[in-house]
C-alpha positions as CSV (number, residue, x, y, z in Angstrom):
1,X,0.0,0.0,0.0
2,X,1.0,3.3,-0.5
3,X,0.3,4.7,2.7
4,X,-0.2,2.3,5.9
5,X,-2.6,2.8,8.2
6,X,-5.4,4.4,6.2
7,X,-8.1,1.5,5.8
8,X,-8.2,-2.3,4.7
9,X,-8.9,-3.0,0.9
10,X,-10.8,-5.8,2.5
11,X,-13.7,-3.4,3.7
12,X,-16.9,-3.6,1.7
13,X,-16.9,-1.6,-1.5
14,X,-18.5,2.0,-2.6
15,X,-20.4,0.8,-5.5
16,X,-19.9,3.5,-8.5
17,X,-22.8,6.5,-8.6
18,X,-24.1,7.2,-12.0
19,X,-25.9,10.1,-11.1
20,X,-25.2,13.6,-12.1
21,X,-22.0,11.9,-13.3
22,X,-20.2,15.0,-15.5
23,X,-16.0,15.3,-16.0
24,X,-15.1,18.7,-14.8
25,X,-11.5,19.2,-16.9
26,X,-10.5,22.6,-17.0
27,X,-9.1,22.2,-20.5
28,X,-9.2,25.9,-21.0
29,X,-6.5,25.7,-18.2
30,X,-4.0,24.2,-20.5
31,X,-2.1,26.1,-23.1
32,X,-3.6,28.8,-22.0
33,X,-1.1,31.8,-22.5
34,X,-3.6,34.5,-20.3
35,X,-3.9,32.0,-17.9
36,X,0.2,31.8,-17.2
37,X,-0.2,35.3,-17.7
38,X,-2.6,36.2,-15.2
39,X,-0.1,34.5,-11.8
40,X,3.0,35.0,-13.4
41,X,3.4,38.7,-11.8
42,X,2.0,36.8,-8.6
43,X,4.4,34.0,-8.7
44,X,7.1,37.0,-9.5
45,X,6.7,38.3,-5.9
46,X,6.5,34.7,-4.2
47,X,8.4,33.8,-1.4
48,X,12.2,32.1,-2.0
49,X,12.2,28.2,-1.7
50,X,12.4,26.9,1.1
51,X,10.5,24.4,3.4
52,X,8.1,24.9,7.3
53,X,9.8,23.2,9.4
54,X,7.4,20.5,11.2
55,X,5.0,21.5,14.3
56,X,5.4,20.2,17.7
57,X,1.9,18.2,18.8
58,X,-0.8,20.0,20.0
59,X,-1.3,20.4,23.3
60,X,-4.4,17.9,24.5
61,X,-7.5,18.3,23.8
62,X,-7.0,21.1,21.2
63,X,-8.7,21.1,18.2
64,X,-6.8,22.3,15.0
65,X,-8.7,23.7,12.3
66,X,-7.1,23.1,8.9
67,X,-8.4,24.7,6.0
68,X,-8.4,23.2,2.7
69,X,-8.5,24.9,-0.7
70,X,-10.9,22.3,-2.9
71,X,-11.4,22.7,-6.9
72,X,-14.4,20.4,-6.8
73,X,-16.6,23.0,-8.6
74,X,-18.7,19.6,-10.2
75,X,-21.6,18.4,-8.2
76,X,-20.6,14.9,-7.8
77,X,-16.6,15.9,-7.0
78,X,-17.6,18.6,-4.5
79,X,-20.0,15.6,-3.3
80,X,-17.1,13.1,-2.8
81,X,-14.9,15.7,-1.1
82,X,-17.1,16.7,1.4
83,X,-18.3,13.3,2.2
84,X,-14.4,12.3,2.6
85,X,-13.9,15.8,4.8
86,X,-16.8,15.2,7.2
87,X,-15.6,11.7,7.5
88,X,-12.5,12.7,8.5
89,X,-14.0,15.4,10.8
90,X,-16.5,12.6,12.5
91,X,-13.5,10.6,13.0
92,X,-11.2,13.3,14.7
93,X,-11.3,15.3,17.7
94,X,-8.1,16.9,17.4
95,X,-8.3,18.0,13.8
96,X,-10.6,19.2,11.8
97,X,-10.7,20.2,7.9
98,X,-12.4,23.5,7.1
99,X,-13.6,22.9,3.3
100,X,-13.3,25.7,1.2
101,X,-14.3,25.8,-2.3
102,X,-12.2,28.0,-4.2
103,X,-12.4,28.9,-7.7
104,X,-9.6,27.6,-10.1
105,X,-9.9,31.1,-12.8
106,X,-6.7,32.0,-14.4
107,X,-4.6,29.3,-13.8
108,X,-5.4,28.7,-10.4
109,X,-4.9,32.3,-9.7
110,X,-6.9,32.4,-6.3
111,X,-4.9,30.1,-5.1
112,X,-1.8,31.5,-5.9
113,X,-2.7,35.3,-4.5
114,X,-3.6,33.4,-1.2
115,X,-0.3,31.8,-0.9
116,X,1.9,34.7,-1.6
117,X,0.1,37.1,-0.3
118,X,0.5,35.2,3.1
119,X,-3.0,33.8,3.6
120,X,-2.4,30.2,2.6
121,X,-4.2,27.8,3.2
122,X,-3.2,24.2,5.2
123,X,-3.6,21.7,2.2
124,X,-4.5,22.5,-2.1
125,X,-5.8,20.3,-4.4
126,X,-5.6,20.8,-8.1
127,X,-8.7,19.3,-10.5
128,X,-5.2,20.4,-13.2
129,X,-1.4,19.4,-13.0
130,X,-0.1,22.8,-14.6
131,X,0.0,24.9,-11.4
132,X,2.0,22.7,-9.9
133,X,5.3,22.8,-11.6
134,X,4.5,26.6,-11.3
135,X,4.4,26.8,-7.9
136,X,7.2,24.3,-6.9
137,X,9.6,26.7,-9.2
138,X,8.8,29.5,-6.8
139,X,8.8,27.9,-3.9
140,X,5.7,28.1,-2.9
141,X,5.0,24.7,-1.7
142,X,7.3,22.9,0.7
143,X,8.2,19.2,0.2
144,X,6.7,16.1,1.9
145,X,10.1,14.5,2.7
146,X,10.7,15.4,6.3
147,X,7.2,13.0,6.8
148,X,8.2,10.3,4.1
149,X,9.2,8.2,6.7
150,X,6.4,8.2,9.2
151,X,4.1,8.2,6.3
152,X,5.7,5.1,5.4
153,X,5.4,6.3,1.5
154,X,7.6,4.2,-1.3
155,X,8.4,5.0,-4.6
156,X,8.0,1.1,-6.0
157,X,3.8,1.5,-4.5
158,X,3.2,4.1,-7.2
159,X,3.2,3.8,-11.1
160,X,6.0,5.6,-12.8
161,X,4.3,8.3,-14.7
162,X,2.7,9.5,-11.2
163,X,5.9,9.4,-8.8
164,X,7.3,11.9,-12.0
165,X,4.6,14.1,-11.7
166,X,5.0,14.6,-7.8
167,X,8.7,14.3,-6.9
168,X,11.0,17.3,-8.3
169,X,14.8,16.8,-8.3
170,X,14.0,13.2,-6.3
171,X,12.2,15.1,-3.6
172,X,8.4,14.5,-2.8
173,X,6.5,17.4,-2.9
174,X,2.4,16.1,-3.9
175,X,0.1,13.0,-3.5
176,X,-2.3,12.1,-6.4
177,X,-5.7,11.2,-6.0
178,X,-6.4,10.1,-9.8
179,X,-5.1,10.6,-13.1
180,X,-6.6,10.4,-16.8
181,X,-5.8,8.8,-20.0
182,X,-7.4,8.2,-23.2
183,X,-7.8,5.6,-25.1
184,X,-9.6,4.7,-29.1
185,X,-12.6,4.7,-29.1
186,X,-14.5,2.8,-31.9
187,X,-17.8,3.6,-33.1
188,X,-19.1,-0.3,-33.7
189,X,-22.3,0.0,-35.9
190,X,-20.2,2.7,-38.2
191,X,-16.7,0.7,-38.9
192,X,-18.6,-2.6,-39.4
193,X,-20.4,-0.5,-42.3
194,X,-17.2,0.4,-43.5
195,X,-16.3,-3.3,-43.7
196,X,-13.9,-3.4,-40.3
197,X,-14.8,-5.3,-37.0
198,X,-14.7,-3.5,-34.5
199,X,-13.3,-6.0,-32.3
200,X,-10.3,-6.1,-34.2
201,X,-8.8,-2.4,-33.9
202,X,-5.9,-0.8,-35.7
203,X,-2.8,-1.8,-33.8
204,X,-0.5,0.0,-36.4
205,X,-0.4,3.6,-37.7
206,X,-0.5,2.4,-41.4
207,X,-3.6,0.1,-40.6
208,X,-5.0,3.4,-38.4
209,X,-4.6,5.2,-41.9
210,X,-6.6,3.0,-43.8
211,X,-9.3,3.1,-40.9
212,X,-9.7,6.6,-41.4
213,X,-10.5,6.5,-45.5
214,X,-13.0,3.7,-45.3
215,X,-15.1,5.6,-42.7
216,X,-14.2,9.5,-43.9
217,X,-17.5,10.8,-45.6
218,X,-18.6,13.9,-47.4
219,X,-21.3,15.7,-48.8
220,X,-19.9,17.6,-52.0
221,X,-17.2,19.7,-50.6
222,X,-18.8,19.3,-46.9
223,X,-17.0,17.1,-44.2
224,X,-19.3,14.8,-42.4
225,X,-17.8,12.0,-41.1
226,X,-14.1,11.5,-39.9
227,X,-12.4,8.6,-37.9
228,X,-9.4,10.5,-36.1
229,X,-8.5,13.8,-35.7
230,X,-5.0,13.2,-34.1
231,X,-4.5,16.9,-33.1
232,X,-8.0,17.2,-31.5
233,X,-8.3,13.3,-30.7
234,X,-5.4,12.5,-28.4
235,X,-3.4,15.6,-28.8
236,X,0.4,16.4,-29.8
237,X,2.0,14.6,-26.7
238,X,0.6,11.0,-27.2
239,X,0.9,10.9,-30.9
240,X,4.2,12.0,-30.4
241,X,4.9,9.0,-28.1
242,X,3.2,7.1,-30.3
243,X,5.7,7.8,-33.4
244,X,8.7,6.8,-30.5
245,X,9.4,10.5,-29.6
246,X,8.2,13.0,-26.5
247,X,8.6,16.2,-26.2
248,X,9.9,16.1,-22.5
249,X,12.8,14.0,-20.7
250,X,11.1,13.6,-17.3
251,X,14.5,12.4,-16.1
252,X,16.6,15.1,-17.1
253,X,13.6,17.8,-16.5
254,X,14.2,19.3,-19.9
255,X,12.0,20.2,-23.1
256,X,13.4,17.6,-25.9
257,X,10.8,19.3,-28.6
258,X,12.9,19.0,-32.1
259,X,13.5,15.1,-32.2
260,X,12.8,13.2,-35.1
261,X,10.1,11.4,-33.6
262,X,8.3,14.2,-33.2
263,X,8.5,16.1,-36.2
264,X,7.4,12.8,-37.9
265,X,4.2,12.4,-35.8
266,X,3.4,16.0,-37.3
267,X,4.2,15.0,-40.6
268,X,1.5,12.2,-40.3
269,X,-1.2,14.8,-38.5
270,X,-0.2,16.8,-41.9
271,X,-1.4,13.7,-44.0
272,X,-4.1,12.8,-42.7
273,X,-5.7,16.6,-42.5
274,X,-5.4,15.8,-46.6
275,X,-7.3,12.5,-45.9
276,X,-10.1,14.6,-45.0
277,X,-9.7,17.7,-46.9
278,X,-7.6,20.2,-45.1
279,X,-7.2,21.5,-41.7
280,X,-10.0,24.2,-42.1
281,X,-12.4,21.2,-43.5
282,X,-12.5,20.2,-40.1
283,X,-11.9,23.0,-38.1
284,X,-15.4,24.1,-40.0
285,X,-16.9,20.7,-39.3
286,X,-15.5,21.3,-35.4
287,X,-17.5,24.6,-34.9
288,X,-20.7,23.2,-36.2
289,X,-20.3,20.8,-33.6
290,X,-17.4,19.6,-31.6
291,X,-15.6,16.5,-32.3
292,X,-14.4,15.7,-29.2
293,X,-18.4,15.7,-27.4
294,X,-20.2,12.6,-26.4
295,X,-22.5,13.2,-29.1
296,X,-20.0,13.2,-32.3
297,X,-19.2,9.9,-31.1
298,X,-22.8,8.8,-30.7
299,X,-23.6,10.4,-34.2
300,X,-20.1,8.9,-35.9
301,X,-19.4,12.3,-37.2
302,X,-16.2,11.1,-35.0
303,X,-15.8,7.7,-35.2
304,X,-12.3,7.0,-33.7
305,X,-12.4,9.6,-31.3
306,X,-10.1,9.6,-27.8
307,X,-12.1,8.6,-25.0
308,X,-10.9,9.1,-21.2
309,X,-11.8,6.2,-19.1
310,X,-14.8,8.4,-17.4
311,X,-16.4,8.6,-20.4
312,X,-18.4,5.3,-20.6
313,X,-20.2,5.7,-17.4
314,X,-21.5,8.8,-18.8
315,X,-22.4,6.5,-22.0
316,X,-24.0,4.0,-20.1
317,X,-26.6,6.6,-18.8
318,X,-26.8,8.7,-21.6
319,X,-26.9,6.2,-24.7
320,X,-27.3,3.0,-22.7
321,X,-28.0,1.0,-26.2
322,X,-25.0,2.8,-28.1
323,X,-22.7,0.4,-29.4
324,X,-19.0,0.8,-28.9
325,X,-15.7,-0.8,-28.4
326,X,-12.2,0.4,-26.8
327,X,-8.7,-0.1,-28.1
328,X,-4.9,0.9,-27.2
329,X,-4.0,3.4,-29.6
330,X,-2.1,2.3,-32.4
331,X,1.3,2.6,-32.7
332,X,4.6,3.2,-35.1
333,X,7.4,0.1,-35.6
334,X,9.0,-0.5,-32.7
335,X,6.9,1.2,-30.2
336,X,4.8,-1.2,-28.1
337,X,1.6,-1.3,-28.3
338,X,-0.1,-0.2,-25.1
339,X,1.5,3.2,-24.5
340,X,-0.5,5.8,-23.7
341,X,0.2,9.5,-22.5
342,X,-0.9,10.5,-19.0
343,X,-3.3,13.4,-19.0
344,X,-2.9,15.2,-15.8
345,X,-4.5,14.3,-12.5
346,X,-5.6,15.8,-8.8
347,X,-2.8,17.0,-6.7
348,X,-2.7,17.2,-3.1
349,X,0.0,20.0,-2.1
350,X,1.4,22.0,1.2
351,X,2.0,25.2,1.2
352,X,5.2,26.6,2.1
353,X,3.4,28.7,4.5
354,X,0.9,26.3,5.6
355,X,-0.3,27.5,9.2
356,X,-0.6,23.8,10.5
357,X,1.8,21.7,8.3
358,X,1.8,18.8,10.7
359,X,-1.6,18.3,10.8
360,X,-2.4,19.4,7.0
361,X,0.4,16.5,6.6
362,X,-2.2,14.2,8.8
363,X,-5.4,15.3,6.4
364,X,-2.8,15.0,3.2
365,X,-2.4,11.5,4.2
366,X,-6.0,10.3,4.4
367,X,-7.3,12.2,1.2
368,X,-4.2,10.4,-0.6
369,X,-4.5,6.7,1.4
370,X,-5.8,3.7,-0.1
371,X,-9.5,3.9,1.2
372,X,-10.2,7.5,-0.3
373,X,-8.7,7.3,-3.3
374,X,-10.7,4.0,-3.6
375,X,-13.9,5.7,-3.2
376,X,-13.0,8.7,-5.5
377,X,-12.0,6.4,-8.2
378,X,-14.6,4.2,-8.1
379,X,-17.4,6.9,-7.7
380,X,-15.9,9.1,-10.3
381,X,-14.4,6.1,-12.6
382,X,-11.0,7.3,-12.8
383,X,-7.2,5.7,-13.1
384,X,-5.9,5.2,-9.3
385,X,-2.0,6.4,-8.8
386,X,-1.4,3.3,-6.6
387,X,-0.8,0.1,-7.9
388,X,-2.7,-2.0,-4.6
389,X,-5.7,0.2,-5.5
390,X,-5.5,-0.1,-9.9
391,X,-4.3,-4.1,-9.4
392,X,-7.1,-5.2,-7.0
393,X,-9.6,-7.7,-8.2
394,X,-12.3,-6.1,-6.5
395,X,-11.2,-2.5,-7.9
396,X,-11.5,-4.3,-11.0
397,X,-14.7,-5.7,-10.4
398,X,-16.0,-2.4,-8.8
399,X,-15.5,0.2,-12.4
400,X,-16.1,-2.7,-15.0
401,X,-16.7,-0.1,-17.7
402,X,-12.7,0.8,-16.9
403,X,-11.1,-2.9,-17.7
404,X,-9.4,-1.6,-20.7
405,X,-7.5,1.5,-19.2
406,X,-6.4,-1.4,-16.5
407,X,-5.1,-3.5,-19.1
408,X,-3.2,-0.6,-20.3
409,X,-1.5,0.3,-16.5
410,X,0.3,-3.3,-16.8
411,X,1.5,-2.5,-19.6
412,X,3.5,0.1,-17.8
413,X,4.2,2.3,-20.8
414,X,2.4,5.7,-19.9
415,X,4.1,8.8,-21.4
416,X,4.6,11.3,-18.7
417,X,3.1,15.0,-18.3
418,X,5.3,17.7,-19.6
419,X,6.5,18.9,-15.5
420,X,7.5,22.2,-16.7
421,X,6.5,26.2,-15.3
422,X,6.3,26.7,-18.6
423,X,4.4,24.0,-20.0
424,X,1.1,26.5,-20.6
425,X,3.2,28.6,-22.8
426,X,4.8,25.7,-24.5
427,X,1.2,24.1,-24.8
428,X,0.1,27.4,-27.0
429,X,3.1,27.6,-28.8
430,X,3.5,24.7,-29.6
431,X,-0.4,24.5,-31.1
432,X,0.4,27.6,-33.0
433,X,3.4,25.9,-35.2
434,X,1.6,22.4,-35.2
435,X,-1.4,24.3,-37.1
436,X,1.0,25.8,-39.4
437,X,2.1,22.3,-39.9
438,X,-0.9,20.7,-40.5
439,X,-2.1,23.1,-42.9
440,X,0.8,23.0,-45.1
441,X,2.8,26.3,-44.2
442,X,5.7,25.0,-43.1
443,X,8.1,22.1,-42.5
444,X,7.6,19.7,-39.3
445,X,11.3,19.7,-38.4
446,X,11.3,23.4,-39.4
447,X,8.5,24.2,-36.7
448,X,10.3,22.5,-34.5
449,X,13.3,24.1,-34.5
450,X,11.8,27.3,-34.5
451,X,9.8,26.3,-31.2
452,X,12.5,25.1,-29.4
453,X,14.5,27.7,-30.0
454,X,12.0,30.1,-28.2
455,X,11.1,27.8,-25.3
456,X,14.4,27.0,-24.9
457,X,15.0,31.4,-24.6
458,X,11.6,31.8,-22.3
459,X,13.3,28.8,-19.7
460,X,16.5,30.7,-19.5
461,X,14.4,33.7,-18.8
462,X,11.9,32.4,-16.0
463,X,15.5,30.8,-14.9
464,X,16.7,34.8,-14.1
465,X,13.7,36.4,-13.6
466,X,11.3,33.6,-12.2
467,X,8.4,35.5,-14.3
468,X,6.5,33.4,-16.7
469,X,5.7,34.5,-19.8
C-alpha cells in the first residue's frame, strides 16, 4: 500500500454512482497563455524556496482547524470531497478540515494570491497538474520528505508516470488522488459499415490510416464523417509517443521538442488533415459541432475519437443501447503497443506557508490513502496512482466499464506530463506551429526548430527572472 494505516482493501466496496456523473477538466487551463499570464506577476513576488519546518503536537484536547483549498466546482466531485472531509471530521477530535471551495480562474490564480500574499491555506488540491510545476519553481509549496518516513510512502507503491509528476529533483512534494488517460474509441455500428470489425482495432499507424479513408465521408465539398483527428483526438503529446518520440525528458527535466520522432508524428497529423480535406475542412466541421463531445461519437461524425476512461459511465446513462468498443492506440514500428500518454490528474500540495503543516500533513495522508482514493476512483471512474488500489480484483470488479484503461496500467508504458513552469506557454506555442504544420505552411522539423529555440530562450528567462511569460 501506499500509505499504511489508512483502511483495509478488505472493507466492503462504494459501489460507483451514475448520477449527475459530469468530468469537470479545465481544459481551457491548458495552453492557455492568459492564464500563465494572469499569476506570473503573482508568482514573480513569491516567497524564495524553502521548506516549514514540522510543528510540535498539540497540546491535548486542542482542536486544530485546517483549512483546505478544494477545486471540486462539479456536483458529484464537491459531493465526494465533502463526504471524505466530514468523515475525517467525524472521525477526529483533534483535527478538523475547514472545506473551502475555491475557484480555479486563471490558472489557479486564487490560489496563488492566497499563498503569496501570506493567507495560505493548510492543504491545495488541483482538478489540473499545470500549477503545480509553477508553484514548486517558486517555492511556494514545501516538500513532503521530512514525513516520508512516518508516512511510510515508497516510490515502488506508485506507477511511474505518477511518482514523476509529484517528486522534483528526487524530492516529494504532492500525492495524487487520480489521473486520466485516453484511449480509441471505436464507433461499432459505423466501422462494421465500413467493412472493419470493431473488435479487431488498428494496432498500427499504417492500418489506423486506412481506418480513417473507409469511414471519412462527405457531402460535395462538406466534411461529415471523420475517424481520427489526431490533433483534437489525443493531442500532440501522445501521438508523439506514439511515433517513438516525446517532447519532454522527465529524467533530465528538460523540453526535448525538435526530435525526429516528433516532427514525424506532425508529418502524419499533416497527411491525414489531406485524408479529409484540409485543416480548415474540419476545423469548420468542429465549430458546427465539436468533435471531441459525447454526441459526435454517438452520431459517428467522429468515429475513432479519444475517450478518457470516465467517459463510458456517462455512456451508459446517456446512450445505454450505443454500441461501442475500446482499443490501445495504435502505434509506429517498434513502439509497443499499449502506450499511452498521462493526462494530468488531482494533486494534493502544502503550502510553504501552511499555518498547521503537521496536521495538514495528517489530512494530506487520508485524502491520498488507499481507502479514499478508492472511493473517489470508483465513484468518479477514474485511473488510481497506486498500484494496490489499480491491481485489486475487486477495484476491477468495482469500475467494470474501466477494464481496458487497466489492461493498459500493466502495460506500464504511460508517457509522462510535460512537468515544466512553462508548460502553458509551451502548450500554445507549440499549437500555433503544429497548425502551421498541419495546414501545409511549413516544414515539421522546421516548426520544431523554430519552437525550441524560443522555449528553450523563455526557460532561460523564467530561470533569471522567475516570471513566466
Amino acid at each position: 500500500m501506499a500509505l499504511e494505516g489508512i483502511g483495509s482493501l478488505t472493507r466492503p466496496l462504494m459501489g460507483p454512482r451514475l448520477q449527475g456523473m459530469t468530468r469537470r477538466r479545465m481544459a481551457a487551463a491548458l495552453g492557455n497563455i492568459g492564464a500563465a499570464t494572469a499569476i506570473g506577476t503573482a508568482l514573480a513576488c513569491a516567497p524564495a524556496p524553502g521548506g516549514a519546518t514540522p510543528e510540535g503536537a498539540q497540546p491535548a484536547g486542542k482542536t486544530t482547524t485546517v483549512t483546505f483549498f478544494s477545486p471540486a466546482s462539479d456536483k458529484l466531485g464537491d459531493e465526494i470531497m465533502r463526504d471524505q472531509a466530514n468523515k475525517f471530521n467525524a472521525s477526529r477530535k483533534d483535527i478538523q478540515i475547514d472545506y473551502v471551495f475555491t475557484a480555479t480562474a486563471n490558472n489557479y490564480a486564487n490560489y496563488t494570491t492566497a499563498m503569496v500574499s501570506g493567507s495560505a491555506p493548510d492543504v491545495i488540491m488541483t482538478y489540473s497538474y499545470t500549477p503545480v510545476p509553477q508553484w514548486h519553481a517558486k517555492g511556494l509549496i514545501q516538500t513532503l520528505d521530512p514525513y516520508r518516513s512516518e508516512m511510510k510512502i515508497k516510490q515502488a507503491d506508485y506507477f511511474v508516470n505518477v511518482w514523476q509528476m509529484i517528486t522534483f529533483s528526487g524530492k516529494l512534494f504532492g500525492f495524487l488522488q487520480e489521473f486520466d488517460a485516453n484511449l480509441l474509441g471505436i464507433n461499432a455500428e459505423t466501422v462494421a459499415k465500413a467493412g472493419l470489425d470493431p473488435n479487431k482495432p488498428p494496432k498500427t499507424i499504417d492500418e489506423l490510416d486506412n481506418w480513417n479513408s473507409r469511414v471519412v465521408k462527405k457531402d460535395g465539398n462538406m466534411l461529415t464523417q471523420v475517424g481520427v483527428v489526431p490533433w483534437l483526438h489525443g493531442g500532440y503529446d501522445l501521438w508523439a509517443g506514439l511515433h517513438g518520440g516525446g517532447y519532454w525528458d522527465s529524467a533530465a527535466g528538460k523540453f526535448t521538442i525538435n526530435r525526429k520522432e516528433n516532427a514525424a508524428s506532425l508529418a502524419w497529423m499533416a497527411k491525414t488533415a489531406q485524408l479529409y480535406g484540409g485543416y480548415d475542412a474540419v476545423s469548420a466541421m468542429h465549430q458546427d459541432q465539436s468533435l471531441t463531445v459525447n454526441a459526435s461519437f454517438y452520431s459517428a461524425r467522429a468515429a475513432l475519437p479519444a475517450i478518457g476512461e470516465y467517459k463510458p459511465i456517462q455512456y451508459q446513462r446517456e446512450q445505454p443501447d450505443f454500441k461501442y468498443t475500446v482499443a490501445f492506440w495504435p502505434a509506429a514500428p517498434g513502439v509497443t503497443y499499449g502506450l499511452g500518454q498521462t493526462g494530468g490528474g488531482n494533486v494534493f500540495v502544502l503550502p510553504k506557508e501552511a499555518p498547521h503543516p503537521k496536521e495538514a500533513v495528517a489530512v494530506m495522508k487520508y485524502f491520498a490513502g488507499d481507502e479514499m482514493v478508492w472511493d473517489w476512483n470508483v465513484r468518479e471512474n477514474n485511473l488510481p496512482p497506486v498500484k494496490s488500489v489499480a491491481f485489486d480484483a475487486k477495484f476491477r470488479e468495482a469500475v467494470p466499464l474501466m477494464a481496458k484503461w487497466l489492461d493498459m496500467l500493466k502495460v506500464d508504458k504511460m508517457k509522462p506530463v510535460v512537468a515544466s513552469p512553462l508548460v502553458s506557454y509551451f502548450n500554445s506555442k507549440r499549437g500555433e506551429w503544429a497548425t502551421k504544420v498541419i495546414k501545409g505552411e511549413v516544414s515539421p522539423q522546421q516548426a520544431l526548430d523554430e519552437l525550441a529555440k524560443d522555449v528553450d530562450f523563455q526557460v532561460k528567462q523564467f530561470e533569471q527572472t522567475k516570471t513566466l511569460p
